[in-house]
C-alpha positions as CSV (number, residue, x, y, z in Angstrom):
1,X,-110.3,-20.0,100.7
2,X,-111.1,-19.1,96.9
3,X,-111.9,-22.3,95.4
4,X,-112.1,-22.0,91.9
5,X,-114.6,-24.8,89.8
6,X,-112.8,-27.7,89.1
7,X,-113.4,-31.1,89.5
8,X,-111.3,-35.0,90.1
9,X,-110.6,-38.0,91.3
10,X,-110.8,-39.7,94.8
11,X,-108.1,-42.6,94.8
12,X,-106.2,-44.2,97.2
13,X,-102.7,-44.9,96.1
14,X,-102.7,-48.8,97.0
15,X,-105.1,-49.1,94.3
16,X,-103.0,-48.2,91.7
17,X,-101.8,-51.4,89.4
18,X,-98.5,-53.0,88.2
19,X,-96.6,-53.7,91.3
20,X,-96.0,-56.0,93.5
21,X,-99.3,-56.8,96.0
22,X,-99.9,-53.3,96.2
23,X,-100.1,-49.8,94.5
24,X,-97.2,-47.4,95.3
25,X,-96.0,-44.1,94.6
26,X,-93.8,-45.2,91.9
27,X,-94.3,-45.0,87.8
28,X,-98.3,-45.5,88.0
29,X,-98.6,-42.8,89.8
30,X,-97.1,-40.3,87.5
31,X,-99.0,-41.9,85.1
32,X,-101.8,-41.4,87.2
33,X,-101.4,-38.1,86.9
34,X,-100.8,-37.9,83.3
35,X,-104.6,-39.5,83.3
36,X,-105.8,-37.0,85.5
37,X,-104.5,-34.2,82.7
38,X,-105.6,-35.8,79.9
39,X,-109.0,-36.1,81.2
40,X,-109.5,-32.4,82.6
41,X,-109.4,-33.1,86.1
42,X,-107.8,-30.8,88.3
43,X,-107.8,-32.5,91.8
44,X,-106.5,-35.4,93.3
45,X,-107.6,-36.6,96.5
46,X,-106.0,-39.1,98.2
47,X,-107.1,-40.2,101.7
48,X,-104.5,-40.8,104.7
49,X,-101.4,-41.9,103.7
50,X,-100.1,-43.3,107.2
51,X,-98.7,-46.6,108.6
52,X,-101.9,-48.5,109.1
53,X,-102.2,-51.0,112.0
54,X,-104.3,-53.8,112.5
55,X,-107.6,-54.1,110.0
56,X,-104.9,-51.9,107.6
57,X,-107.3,-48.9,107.8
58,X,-105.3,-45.9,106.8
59,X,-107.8,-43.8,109.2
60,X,-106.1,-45.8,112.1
61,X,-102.1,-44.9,111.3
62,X,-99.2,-46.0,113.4
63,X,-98.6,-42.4,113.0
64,X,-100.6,-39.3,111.6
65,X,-97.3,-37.5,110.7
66,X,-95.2,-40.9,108.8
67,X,-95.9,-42.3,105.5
68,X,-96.8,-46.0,104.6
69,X,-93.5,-47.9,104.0
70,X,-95.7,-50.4,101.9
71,X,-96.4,-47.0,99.3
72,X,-92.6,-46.9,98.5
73,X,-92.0,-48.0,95.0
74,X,-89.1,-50.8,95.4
75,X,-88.3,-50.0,91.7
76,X,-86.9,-46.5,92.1
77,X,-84.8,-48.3,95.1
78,X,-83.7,-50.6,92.6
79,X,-82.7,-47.8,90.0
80,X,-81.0,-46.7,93.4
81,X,-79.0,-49.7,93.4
82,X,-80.6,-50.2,97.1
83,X,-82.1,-53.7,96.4
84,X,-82.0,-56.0,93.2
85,X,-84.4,-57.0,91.1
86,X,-84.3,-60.5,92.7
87,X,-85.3,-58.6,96.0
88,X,-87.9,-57.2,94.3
89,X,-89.6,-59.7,92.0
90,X,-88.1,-63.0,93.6
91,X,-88.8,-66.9,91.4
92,X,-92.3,-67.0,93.2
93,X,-93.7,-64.1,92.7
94,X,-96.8,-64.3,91.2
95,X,-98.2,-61.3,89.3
96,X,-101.8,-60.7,91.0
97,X,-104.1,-58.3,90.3
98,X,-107.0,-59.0,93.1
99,X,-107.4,-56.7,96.4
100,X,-104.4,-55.9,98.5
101,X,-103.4,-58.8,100.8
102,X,-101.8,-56.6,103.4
103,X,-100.8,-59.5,105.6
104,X,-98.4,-60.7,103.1
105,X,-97.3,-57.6,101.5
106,X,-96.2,-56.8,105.2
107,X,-94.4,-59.8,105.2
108,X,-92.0,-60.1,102.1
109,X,-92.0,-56.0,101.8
110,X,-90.9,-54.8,105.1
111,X,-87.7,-56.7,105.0
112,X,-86.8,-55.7,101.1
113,X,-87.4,-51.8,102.8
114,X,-84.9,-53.3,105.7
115,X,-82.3,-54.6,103.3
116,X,-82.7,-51.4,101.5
117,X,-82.5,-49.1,104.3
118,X,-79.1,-51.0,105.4
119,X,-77.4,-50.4,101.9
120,X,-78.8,-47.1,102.0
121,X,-76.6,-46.4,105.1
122,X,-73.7,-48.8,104.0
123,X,-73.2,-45.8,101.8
124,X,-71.8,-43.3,104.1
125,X,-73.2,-40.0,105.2
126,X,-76.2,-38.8,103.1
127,X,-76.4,-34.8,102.9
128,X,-80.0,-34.9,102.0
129,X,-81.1,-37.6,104.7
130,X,-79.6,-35.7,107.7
131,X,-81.5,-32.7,106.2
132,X,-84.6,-34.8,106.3
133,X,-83.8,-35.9,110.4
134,X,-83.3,-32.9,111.6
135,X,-86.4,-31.0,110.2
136,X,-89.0,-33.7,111.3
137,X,-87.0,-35.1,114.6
138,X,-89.9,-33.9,116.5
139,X,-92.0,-36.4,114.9
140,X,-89.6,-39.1,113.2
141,X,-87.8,-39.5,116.5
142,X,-90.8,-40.4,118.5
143,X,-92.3,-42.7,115.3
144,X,-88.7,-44.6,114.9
145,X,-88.2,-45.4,118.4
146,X,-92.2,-46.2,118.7
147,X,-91.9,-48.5,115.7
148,X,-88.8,-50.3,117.1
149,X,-90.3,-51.3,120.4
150,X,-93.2,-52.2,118.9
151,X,-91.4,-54.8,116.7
152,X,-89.6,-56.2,119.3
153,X,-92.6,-56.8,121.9
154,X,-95.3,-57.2,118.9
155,X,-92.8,-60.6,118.5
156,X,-92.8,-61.5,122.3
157,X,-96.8,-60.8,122.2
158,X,-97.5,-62.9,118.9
159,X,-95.1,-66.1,121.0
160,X,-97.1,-65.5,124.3
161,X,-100.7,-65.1,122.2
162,X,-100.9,-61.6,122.6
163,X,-101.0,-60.3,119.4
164,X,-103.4,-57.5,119.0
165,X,-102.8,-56.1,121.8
166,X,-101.4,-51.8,122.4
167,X,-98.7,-51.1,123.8
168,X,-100.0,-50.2,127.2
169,X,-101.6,-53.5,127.4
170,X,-98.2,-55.5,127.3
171,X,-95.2,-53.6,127.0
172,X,-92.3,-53.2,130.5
173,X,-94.4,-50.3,132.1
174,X,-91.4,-47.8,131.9
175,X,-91.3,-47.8,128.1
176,X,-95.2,-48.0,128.4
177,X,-95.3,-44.6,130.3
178,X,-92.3,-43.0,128.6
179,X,-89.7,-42.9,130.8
180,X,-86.9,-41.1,130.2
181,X,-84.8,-43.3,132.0
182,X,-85.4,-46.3,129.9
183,X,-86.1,-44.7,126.7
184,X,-82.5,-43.8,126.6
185,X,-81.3,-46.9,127.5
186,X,-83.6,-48.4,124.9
187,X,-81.9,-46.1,122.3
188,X,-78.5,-47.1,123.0
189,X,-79.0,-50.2,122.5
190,X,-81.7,-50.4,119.6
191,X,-79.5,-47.6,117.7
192,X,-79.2,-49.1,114.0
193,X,-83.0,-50.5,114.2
194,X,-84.4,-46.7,114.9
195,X,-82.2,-45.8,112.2
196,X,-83.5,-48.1,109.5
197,X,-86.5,-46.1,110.5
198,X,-85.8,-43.1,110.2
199,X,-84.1,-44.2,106.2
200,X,-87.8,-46.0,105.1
201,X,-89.5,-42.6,106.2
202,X,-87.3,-40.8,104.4
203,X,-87.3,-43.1,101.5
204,X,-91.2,-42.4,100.6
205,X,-90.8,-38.3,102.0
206,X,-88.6,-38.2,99.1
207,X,-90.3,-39.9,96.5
208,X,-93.7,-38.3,97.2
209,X,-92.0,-35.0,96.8
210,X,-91.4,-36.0,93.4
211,X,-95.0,-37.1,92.8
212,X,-96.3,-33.7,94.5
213,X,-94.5,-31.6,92.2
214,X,-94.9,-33.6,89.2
215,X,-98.8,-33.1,90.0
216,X,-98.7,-29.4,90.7
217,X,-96.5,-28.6,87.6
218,X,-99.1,-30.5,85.4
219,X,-101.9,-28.5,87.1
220,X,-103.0,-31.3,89.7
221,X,-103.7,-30.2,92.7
222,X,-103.7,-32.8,95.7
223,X,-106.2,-33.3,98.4
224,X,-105.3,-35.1,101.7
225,X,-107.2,-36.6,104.6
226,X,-106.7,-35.9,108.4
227,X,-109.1,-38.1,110.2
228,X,-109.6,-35.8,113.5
229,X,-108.9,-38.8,116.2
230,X,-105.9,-40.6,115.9
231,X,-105.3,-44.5,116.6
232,X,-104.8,-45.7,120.4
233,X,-101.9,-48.1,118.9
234,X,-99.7,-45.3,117.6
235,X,-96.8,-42.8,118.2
236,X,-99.0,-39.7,118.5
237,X,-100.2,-41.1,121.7
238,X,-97.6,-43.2,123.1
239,X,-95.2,-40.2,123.2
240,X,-97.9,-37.5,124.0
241,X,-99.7,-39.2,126.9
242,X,-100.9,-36.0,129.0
243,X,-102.2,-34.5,125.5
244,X,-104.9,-37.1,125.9
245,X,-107.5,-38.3,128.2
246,X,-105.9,-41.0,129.7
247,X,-104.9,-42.6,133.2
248,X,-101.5,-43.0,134.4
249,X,-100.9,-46.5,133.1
250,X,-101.7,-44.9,129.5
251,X,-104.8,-46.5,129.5
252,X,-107.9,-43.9,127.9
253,X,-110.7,-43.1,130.3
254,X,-113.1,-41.7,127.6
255,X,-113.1,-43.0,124.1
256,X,-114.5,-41.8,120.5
257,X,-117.4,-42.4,119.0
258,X,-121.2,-41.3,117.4
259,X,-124.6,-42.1,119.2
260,X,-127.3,-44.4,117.7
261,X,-128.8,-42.9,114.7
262,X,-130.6,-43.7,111.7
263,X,-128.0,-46.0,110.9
264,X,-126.8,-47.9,113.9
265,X,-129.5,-48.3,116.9
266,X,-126.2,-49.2,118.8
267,X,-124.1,-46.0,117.6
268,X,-120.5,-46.4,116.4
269,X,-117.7,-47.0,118.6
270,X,-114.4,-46.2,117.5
271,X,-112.6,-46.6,120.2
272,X,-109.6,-43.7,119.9
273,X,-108.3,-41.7,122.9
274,X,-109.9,-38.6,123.1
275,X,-108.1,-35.3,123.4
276,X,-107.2,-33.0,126.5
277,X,-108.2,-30.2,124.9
278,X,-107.8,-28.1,128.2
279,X,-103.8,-29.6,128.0
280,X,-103.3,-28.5,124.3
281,X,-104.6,-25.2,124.8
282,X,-101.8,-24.2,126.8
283,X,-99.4,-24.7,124.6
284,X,-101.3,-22.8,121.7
285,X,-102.1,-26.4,120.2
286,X,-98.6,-27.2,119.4
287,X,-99.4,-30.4,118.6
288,X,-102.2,-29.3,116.0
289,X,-100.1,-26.8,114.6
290,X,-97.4,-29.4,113.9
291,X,-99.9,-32.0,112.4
292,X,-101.5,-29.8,110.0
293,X,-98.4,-27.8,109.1
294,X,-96.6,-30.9,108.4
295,X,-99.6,-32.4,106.0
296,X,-99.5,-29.0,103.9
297,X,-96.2,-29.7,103.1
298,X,-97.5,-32.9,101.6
299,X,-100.6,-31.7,100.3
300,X,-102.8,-28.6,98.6
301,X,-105.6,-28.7,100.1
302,X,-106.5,-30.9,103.6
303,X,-110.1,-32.7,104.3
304,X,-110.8,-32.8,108.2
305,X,-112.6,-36.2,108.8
306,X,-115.4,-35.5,111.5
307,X,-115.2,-32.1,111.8
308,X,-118.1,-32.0,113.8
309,X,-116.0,-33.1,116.6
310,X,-113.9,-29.6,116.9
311,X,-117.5,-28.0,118.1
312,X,-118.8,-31.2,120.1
313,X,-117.5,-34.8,120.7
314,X,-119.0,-38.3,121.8
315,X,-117.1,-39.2,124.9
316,X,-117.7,-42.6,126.1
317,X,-116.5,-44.3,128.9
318,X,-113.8,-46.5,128.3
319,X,-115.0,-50.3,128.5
320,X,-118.8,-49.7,126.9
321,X,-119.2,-52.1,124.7
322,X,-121.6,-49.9,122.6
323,X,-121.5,-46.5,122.0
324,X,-125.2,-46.0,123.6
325,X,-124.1,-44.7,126.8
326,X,-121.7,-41.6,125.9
327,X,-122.8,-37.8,126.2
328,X,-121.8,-34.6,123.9
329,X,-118.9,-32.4,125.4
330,X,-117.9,-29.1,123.9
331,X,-114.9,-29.3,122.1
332,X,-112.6,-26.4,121.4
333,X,-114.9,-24.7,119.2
334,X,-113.5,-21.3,117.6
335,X,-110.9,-21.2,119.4
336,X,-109.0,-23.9,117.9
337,X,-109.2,-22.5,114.2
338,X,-108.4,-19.0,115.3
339,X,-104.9,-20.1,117.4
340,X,-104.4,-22.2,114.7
341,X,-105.1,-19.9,111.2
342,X,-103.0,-17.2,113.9
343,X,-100.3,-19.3,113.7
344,X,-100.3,-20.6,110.1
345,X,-102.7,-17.9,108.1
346,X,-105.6,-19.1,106.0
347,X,-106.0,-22.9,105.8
348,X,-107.1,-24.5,102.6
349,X,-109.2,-27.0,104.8
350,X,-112.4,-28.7,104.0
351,X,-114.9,-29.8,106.3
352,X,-116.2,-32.7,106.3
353,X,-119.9,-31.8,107.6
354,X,-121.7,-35.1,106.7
355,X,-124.4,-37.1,109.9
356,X,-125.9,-35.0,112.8
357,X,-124.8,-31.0,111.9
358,X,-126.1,-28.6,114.3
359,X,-126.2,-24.8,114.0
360,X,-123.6,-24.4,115.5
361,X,-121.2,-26.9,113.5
362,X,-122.5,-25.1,110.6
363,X,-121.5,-21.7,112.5
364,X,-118.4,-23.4,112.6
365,X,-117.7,-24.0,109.1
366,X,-119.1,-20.8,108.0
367,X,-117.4,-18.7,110.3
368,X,-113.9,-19.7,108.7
369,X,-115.9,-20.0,105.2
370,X,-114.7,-23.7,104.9
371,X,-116.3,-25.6,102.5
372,X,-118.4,-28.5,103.7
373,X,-119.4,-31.6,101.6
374,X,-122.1,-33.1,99.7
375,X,-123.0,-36.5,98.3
376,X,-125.2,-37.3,95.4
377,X,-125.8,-40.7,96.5
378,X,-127.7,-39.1,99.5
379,X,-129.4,-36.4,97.0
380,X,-131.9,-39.9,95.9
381,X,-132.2,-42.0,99.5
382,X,-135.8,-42.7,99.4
383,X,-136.0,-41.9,103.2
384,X,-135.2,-38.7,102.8
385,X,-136.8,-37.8,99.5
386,X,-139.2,-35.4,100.8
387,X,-143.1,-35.0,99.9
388,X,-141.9,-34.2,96.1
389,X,-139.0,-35.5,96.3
390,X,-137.1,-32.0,95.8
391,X,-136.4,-31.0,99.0
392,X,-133.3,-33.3,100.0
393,X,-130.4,-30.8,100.9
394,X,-128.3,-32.9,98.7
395,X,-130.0,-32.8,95.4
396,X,-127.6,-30.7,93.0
397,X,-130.1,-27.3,92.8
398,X,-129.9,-27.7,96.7
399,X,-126.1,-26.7,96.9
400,X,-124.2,-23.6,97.8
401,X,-121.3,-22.5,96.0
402,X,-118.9,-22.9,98.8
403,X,-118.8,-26.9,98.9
404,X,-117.4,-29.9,97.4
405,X,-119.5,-32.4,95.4
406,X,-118.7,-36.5,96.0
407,X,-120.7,-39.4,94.5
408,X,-120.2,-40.9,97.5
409,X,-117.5,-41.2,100.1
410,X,-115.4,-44.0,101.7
411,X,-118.2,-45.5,103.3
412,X,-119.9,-45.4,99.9
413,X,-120.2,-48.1,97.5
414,X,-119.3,-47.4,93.7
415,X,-121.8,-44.9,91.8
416,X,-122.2,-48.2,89.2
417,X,-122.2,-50.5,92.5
418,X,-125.2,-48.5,94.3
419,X,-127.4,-48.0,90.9
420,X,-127.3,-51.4,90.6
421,X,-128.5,-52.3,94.0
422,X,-130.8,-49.0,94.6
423,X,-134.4,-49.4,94.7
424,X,-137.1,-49.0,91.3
425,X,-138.5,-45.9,93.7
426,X,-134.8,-44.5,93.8
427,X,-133.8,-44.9,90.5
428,X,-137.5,-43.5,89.5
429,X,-135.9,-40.3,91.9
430,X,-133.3,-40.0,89.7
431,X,-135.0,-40.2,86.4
432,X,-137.8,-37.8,87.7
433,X,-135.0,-35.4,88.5
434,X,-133.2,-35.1,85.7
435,X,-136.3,-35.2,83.1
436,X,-135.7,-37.1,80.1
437,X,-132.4,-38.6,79.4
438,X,-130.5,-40.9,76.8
439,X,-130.5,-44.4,77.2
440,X,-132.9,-44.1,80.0
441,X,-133.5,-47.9,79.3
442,X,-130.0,-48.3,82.0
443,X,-131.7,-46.2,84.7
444,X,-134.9,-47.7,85.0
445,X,-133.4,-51.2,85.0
446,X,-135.8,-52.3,82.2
């Protein structure tokens, strides 16, 4: 990948302002963009757009191929003539500009999307939208039908106090498992709910295709995310069940996770089902293929999250309350990225190479000259300083060209948030560093 100089912005589109309890990819979006021109930026990057589940962390997606129906901008439907402005901005509304409230969003904007899906349909046949159904069907069918059974038994679970809970925990076993059998009776009868599916996906496919293009024709380029595990409470899994490492009942039998480190005496468990990599390479990685081509259709470039774990993963046993007792097995390793670039040609991907990196993660990256990441938050940790305090791999005259520079990530705080909480010894790192600088008075915190 020939990456030329350029530089941007890392914002997540529910943080944009204006509408209703959250950011969308509506008007301030393309103004947005019209920011990011004006300012000389180049890049957009944008994290994981999915459905998020419960903690509304878009690296745990009901889906890694759907969008988030909350990012539809209900204005454009109303322009539409899908929903009124009633629907929309109803005599309570209150405008609030504080953090996203997810619960409630999720509860007043998932039935406007409903009401607008159902007018959307009242319509008649849409030329466009049975485009849209048949090119993604292998991923939209298995998201709609997923989403409709989880509505229905996410209901029974929240009367019976078993909210929270995945699908394999309390759903009829046969639907649990995926059996043909009852997923085709559940079809027949859930028909016009999978549909109103189907409509909402399409409904932000077809606005963020206006938003992408507006972006590249004003020389933004955008940057997506593809965490490498995907959630346990999702359609990739439900519907792909021998593509993971699970038991019969759907259950995992090895979960995701990091060892204890610096950081976390304990380690990190994040509980996702880990993949069968011995199952996808027989089909060539189908599933892979299909992931990543489907986010280059969205996106101009893709960050991998983790991608330490295509040369080595933490599998720990289902059940561990801790992520102590897990061990390092080999991943798929070259393999994957040659069956994959095979199959789609060179991949604008970037790596991102952050914690424990061996040689032979590194071998990784290089190998497929990927560029890997660094942080400048990191360049001035006091623990890893070095005797003079010029030998941290993360200081800028550290870098190689082939890499991407972040203040810090989404596990960062703020560049103004961690100067005003780093140490007199870090913020005498900095200063030292860069020599003599105006208004030094703000670094040195006197």
């Amino acid at each position: 990948m020939n990456l030329k100089r350029s530089s941007g912005i890392l914002l997540h589109p529910t943080s944009l302002p204006s509408t209703p309890g959250i950011g969308t990819i509506g008007k301030q979006a393309f103004f947005f963009v019209d920011w990011l021109k004006e300012a000389g930026q180049s890049l957009w990057q944008i994290l994981p757009l999915g459905p998020t589940g419960y903690g509304d962390s878009p690296y745990a997606s009901f889906s890694t191929f759907a969008g988030n129906p909350l990012l539809v901008d209900l204005d454009i439907l109303k322009d539409q003539g899908y929903v009124t402005h009633d629907d929309i901005y109803p005599p309570e509304y209150i405008s609030y500009n504080g953090p996203v409230d997810f619960g409630s969003v999720v509860w007043w904007k998932i039935p406007v999307l409903e009401k607008a899906a159902k007018n959307f349909l009242a319509k008649g046949k849409n030329t466009d939208f049975e485009k849209f159904k048949k090119e993604q069907a292998d991923w939209l069918d298995n998201y709609a039908l997923f989403m409709n059974i989880k509505a229905f038994y996410d209901k029974k679970a929240q009367d019976e106090n078993l909210f929270g809970k995945l699908w394999n925990n309390y759903w009829p076993k046969d639907l649990a498992t995926y059996q043909e059998k009852a997923i085709t009776e559940w079809k027949e009868k859930n028909a016009e709910g999978i549909e109103l599916q189907r409509v909402i996906q399409f409904f932000f496919f077809t606005q963020w295709e206006k938003l992408k293009k507006y972006a590249n024709d004003n020389g933004i380029s955008i940057i997506g995310d593809i965490p490498i595990f995907v959630a346990p409470d999702s359609a990739d899994v439900w519907a792909n069940q021998k593509l993971f490492q699970l038991n019969k009942d759907g259950t995992p039998k090895f979960v995701a996770g990091v060892p204890p480190d610096y950081f976390s005496a304990t380690g990190q468990l994040w509980g996702n089902p880990l993949y069968d990599w011995d199952e996808m390479k027989k089909d060539n990685y189908a599933w892979w293929n299909a992931r990543i081509k489907s986010m280059l259709s969205m996106v101009d470039y893709i960050r991998i999250d983790h991608f330490r774990g295509f040369e080595a993963y933490w599998a720990i046993p289902a059940g561990e309350e801790t992520a102590i007792n897990g061990e390092w097995i080999k991943g798929p390793d070259h393999d994957f990225f040659n069956a994959i670039k095979k199959t789609l040609g060179d991949l604008p991907i970037l790596a991102e190479d952050l914690g424990l990196i061996t040689p032979e993660v590194r071998a990784l990256r290089d190998d497929f000259d990927l560029p890997g990441m660094k942080v400048l938050q990191f360049a001035f940790d006091i623990n890893e300083a070095g005797k003079d305090g010029f030998t941290n791999s993360f200081l800028p005259h550290m870098y190689i060209p082939n890499c991407l520079v972040y203040t810090g990530t989404h596990d960062n705080d703020t560049m103004q948030g961690w100067i005003d909480h780093a140490s007199q010894e870090e913020i005498d790192l900095i200063i030292n560093y860069l020599g003599e600088i105006s208004q030094r008075e703000h670094w040195s915190r006197n």
